[in-house]
MOPAC internal coordinates of N, CA, C and O (Angstrom, degrees):
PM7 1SCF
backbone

  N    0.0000 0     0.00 0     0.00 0    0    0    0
  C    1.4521 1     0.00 0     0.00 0    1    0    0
  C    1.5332 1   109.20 1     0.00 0    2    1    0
  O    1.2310 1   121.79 1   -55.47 1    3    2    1
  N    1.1795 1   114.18 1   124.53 1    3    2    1
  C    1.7944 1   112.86 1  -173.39 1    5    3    2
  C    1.7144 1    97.28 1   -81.36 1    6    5    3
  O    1.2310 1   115.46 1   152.63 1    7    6    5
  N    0.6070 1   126.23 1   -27.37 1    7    6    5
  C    1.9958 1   105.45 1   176.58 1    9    7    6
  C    1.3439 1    93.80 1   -75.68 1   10    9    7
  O    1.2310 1   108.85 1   130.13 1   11   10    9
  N    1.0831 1   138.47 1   -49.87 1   11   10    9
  C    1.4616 1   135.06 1  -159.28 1   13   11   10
  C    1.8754 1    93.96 1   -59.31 1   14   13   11
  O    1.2310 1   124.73 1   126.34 1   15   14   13
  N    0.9857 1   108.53 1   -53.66 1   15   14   13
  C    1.7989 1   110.54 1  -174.68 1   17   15   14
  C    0.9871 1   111.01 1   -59.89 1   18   17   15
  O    1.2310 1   116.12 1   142.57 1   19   18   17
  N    2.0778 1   124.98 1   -37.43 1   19   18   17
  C    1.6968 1   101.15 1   169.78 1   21   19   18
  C    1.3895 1   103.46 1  -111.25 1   22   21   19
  O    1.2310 1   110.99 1  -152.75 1   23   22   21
  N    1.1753 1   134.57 1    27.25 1   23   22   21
  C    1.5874 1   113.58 1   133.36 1   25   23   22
  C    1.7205 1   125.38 1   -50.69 1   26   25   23
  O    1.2310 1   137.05 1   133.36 1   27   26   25
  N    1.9855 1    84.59 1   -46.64 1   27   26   25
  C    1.8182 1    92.46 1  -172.36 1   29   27   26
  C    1.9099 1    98.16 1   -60.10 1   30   29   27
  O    1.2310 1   116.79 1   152.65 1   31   30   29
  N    1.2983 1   123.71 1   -27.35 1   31   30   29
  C    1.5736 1   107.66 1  -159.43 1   33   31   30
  C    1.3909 1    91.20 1   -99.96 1   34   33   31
  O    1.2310 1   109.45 1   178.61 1   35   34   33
  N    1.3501 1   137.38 1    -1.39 1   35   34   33
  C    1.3061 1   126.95 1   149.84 1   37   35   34
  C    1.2247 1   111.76 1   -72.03 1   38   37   35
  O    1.2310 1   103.65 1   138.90 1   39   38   37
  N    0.9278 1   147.69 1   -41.10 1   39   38   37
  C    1.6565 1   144.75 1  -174.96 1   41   39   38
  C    0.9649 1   107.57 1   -66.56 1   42   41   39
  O    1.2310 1   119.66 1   141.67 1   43   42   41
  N    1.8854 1   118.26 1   -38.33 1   43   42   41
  C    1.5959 1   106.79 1  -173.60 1   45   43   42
  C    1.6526 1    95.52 1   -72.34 1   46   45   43
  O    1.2310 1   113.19 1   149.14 1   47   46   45
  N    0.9556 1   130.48 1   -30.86 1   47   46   45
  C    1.4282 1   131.53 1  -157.11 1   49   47   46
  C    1.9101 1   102.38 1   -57.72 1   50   49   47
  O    1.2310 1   141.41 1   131.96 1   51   50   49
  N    1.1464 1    76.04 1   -48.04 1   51   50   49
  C    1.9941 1    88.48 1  -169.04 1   53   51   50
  C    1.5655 1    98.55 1   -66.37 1   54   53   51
  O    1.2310 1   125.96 1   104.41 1   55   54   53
  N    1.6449 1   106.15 1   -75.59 1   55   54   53
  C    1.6959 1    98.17 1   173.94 1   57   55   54
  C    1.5611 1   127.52 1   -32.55 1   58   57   55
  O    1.2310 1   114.73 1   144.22 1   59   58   57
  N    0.8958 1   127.59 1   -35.78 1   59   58   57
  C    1.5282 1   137.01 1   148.65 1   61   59   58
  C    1.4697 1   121.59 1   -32.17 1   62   61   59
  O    1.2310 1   120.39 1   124.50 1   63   62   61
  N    1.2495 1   116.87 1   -55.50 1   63   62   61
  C    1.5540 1   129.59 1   152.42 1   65   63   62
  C    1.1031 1   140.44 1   -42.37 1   66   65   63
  O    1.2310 1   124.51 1   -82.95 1   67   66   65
  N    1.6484 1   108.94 1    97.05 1   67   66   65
  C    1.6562 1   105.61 1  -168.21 1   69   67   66
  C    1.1146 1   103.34 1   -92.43 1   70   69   67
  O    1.2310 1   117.84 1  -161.03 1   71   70   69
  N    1.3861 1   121.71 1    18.97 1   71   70   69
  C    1.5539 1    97.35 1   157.54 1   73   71   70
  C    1.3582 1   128.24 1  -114.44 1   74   73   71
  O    1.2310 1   137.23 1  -165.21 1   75   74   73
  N    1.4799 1    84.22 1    14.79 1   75   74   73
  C    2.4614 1    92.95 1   166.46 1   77   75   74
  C    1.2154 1    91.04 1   -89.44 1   78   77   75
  O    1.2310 1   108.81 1   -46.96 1   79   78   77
  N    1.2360 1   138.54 1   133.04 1   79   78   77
  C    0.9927 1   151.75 1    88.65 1   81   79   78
  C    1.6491 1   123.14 1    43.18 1   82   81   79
  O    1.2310 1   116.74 1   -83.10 1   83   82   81
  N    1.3199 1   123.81 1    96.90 1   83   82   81
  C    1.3840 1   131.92 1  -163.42 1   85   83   82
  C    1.5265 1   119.25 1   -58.81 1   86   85   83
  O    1.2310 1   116.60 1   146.77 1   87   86   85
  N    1.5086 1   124.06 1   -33.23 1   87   86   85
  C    1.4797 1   109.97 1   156.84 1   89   87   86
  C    1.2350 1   107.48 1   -51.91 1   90   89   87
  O    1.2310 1   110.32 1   130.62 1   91   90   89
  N    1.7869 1   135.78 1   -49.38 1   91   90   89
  C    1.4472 1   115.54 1  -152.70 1   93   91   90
  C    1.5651 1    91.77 1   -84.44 1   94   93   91
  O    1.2310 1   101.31 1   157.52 1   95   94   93
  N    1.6598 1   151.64 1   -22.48 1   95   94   93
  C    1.3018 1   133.12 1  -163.50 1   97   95   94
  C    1.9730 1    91.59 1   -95.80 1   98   97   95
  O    1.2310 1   114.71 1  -171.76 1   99   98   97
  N    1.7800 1   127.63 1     8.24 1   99   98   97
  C    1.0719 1   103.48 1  -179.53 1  101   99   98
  C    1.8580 1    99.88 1  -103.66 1  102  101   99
  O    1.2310 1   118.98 1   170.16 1  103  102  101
  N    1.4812 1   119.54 1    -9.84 1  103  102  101
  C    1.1730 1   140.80 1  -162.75 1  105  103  102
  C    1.7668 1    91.33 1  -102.05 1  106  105  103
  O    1.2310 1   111.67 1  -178.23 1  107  106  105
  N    1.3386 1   133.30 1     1.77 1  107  106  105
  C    0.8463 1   125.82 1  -165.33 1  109  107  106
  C    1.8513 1   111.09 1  -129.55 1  110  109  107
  O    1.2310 1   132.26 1   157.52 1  111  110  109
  N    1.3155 1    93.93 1   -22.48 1  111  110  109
  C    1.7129 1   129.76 1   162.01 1  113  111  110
  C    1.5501 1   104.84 1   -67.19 1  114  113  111
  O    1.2310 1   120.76 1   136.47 1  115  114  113
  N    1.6941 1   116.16 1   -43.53 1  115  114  113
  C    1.2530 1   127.06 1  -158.00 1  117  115  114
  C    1.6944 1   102.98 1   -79.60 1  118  117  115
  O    1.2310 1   131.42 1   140.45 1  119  118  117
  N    1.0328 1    95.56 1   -39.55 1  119  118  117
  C    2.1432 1   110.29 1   171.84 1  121  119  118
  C    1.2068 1   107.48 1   -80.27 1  122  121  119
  O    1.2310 1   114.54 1  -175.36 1  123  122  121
  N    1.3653 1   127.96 1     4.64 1  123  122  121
  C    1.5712 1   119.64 1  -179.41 1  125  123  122
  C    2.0080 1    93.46 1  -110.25 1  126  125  123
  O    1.2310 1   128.55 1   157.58 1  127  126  125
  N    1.1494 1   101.13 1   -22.42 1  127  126  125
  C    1.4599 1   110.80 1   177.38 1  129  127  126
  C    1.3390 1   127.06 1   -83.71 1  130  129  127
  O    1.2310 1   129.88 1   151.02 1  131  130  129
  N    1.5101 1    98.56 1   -28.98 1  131  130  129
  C    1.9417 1   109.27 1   152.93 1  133  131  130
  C    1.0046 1   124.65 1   -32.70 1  134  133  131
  O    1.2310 1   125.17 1   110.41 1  135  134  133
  N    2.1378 1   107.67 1   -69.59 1  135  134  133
  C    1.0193 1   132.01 1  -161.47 1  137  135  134
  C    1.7088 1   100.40 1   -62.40 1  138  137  135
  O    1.2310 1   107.56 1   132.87 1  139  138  137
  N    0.8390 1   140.81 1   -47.13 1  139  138  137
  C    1.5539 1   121.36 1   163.98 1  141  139  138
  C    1.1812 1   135.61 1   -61.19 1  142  141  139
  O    1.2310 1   122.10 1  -175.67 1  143  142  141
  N    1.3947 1   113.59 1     4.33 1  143  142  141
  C    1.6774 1   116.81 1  -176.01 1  145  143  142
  C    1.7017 1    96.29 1   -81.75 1  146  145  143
  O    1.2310 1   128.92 1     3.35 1  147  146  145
  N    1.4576 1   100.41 1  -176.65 1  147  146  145
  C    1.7722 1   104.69 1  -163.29 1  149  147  146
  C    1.6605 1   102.20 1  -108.32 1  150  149  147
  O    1.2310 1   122.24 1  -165.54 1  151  150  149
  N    1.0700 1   113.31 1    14.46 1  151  150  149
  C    1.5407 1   117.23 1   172.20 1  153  151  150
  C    1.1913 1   107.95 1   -71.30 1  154  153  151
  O    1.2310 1   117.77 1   -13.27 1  155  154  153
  N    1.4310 1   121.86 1   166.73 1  155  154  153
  C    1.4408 1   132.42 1   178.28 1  157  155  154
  C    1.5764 1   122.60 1   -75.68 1  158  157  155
  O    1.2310 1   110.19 1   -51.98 1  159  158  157
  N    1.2701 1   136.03 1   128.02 1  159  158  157
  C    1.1962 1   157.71 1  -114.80 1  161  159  158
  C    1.8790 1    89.24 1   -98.24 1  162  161  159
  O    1.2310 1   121.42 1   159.45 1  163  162  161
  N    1.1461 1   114.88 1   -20.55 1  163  162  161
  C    1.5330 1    98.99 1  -177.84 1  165  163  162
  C    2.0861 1    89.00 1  -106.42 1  166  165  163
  O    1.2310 1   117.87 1   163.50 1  167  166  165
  N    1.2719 1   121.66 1   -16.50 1  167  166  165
  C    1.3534 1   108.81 1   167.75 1  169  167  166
  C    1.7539 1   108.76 1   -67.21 1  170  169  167
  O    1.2310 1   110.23 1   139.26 1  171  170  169
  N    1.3484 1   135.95 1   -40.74 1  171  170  169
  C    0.7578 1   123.66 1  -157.81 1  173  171  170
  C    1.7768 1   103.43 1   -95.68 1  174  173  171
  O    1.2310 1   128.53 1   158.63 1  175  174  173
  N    1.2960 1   101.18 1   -21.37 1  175  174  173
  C    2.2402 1    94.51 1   157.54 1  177  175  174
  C    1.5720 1   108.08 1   -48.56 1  178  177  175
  O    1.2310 1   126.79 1   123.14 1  179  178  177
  N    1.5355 1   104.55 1   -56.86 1  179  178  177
  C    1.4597 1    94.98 1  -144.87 1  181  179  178
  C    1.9635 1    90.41 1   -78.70 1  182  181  179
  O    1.2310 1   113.16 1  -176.16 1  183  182  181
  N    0.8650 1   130.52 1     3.84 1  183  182  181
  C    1.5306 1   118.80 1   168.17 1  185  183  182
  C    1.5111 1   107.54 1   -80.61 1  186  185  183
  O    1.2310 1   127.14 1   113.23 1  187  186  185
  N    1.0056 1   103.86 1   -66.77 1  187  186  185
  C    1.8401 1   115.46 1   166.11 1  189  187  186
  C    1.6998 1   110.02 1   -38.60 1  190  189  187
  O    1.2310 1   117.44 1   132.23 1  191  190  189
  N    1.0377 1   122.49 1   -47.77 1  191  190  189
  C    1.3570 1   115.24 1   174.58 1  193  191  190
  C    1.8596 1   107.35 1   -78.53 1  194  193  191
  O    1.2310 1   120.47 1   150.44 1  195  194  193
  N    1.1206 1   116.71 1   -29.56 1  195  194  193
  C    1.5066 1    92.93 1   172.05 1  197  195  194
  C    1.9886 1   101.73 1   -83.34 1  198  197  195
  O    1.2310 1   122.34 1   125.55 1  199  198  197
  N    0.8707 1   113.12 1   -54.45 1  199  198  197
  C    1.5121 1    97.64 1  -176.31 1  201  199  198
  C    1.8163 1   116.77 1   -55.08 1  202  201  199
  O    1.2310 1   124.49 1  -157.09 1  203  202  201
  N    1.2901 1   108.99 1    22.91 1  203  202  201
  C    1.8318 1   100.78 1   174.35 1  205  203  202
  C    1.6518 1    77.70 1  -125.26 1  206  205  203
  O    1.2310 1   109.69 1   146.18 1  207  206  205
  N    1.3430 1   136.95 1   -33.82 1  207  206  205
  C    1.5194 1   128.37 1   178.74 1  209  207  206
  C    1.2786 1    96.61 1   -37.00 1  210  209  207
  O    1.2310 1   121.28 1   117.40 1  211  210  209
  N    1.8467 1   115.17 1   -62.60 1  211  210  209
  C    1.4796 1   110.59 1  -161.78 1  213  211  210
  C    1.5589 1   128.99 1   -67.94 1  214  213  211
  O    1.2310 1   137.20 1   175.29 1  215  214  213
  N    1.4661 1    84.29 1    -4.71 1  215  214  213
  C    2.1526 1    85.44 1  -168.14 1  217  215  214
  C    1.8831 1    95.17 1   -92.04 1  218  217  215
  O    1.2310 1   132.51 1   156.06 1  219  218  217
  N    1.3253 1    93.43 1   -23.94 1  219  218  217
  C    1.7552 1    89.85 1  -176.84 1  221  219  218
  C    1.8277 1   131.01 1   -70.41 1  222  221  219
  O    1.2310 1   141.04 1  -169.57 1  223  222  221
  N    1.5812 1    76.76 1    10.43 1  223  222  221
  C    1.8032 1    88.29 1  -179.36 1  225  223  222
  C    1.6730 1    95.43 1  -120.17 1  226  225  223
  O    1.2310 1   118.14 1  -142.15 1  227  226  225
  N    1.1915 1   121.15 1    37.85 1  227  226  225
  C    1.7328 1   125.24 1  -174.72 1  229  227  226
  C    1.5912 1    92.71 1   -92.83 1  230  229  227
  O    1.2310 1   106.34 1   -42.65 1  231  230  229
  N    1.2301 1   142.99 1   137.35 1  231  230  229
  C    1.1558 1   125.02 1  -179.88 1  233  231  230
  C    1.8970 1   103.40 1   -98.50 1  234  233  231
  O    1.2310 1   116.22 1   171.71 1  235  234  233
  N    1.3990 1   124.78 1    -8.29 1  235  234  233
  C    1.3533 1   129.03 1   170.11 1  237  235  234
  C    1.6182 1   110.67 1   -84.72 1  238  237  235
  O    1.2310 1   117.90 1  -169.34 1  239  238  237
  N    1.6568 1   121.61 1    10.66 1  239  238  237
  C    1.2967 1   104.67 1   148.77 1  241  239  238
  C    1.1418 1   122.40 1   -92.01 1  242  241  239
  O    1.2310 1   127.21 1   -24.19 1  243  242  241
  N    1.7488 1   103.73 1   155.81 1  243  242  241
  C    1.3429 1   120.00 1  -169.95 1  245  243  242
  C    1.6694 1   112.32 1   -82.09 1  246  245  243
  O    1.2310 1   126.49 1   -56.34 1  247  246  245
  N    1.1542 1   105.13 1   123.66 1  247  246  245
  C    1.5243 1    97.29 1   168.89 1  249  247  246
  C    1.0415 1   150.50 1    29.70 1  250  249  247
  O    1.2310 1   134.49 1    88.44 1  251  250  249
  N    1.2583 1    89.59 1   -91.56 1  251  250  249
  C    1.6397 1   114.63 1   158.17 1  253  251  250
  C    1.2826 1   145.33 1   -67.66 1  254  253  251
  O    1.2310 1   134.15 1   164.72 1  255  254  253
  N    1.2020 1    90.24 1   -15.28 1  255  254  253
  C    1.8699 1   112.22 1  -179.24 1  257  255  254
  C    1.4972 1    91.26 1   -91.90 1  258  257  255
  O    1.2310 1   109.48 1   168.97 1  259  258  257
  N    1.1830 1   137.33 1   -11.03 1  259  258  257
  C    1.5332 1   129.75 1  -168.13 1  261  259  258
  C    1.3316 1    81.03 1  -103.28 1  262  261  259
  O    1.2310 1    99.82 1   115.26 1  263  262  261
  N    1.3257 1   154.07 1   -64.74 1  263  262  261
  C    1.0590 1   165.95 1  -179.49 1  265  263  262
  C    1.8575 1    85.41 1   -21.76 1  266  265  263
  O    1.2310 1   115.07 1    74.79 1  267  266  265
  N    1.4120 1   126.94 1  -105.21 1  267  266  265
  C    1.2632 1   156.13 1  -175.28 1  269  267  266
  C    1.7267 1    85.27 1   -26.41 1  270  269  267
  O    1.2310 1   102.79 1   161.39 1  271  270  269
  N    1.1530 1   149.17 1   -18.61 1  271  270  269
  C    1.1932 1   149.54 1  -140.30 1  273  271  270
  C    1.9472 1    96.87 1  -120.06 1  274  273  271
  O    1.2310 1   128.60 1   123.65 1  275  274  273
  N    0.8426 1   101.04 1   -56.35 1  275  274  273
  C    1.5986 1   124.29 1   172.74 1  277  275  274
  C    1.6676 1    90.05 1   -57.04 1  278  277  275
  O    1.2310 1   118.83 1   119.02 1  279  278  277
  N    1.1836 1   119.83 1   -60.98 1  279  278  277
  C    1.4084 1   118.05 1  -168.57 1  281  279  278
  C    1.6959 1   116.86 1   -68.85 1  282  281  279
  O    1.2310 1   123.54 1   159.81 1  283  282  281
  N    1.1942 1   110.82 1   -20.19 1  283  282  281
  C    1.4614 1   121.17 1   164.45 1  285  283  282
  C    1.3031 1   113.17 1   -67.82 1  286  285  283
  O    1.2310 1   121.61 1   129.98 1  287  286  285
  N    1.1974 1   114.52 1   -50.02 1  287  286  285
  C    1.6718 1   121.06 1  -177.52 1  289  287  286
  C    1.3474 1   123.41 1   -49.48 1  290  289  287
  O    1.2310 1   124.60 1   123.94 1  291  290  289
  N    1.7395 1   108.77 1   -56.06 1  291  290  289
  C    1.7300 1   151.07 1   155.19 1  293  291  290
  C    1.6718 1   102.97 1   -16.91 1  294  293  291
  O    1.2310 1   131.01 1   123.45 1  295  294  293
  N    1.7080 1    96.35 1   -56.55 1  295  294  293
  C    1.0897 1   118.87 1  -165.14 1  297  295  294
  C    1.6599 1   116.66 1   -62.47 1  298  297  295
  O    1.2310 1   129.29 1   123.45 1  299  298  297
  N    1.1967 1    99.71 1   -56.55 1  299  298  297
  C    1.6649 1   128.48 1  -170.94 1  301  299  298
  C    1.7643 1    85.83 1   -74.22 1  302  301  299
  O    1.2310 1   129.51 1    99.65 1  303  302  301
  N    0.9215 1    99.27 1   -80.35 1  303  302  301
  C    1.9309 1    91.12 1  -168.01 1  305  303  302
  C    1.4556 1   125.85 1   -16.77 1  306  305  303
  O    1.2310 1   124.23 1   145.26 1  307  306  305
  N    1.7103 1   109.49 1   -34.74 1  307  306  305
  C    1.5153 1   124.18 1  -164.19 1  309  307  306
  C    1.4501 1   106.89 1   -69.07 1  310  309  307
  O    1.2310 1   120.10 1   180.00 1  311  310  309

């Protein structure tokens, strides 16, 4: 599935980022760990899309990482 492949290289992108904030790059590790479980592919969007709902109200993310965050969601929904 091509969104599924750059969601995963968006996530690595952010987790990579030491300057988000380690709850949101360990909550963000945690949705990259979904995506390999054996559940069904629209169960494991809509978990991933509510757990990036919750990190986007963190007030110690940066900008831009909320930005890239919005775009994950965008992404997964389609």
């Amino acid at each position: 599935m091509k969104h599924l492949d750059e969601t995963i290289e968006i996530i690595d992108e952010i987790v990579k980022d030491r300057t988000v904030p380690r709850n949101i790059r360990e909550t963000l590790k945690e949705i990259k760990d979904c995506f390999n479980s054996e559940e069904d592919i629209a169960i494991k969007k809509d978990k991933a899309i509510h757990m990036l709902d919750m990190i986007t109200s963190d007030s110690n993310m940066p900008v831009y990482t909320r930005t890239q965050i919005w775009n994950l969601v965008s992404l997964l929904e389609e």
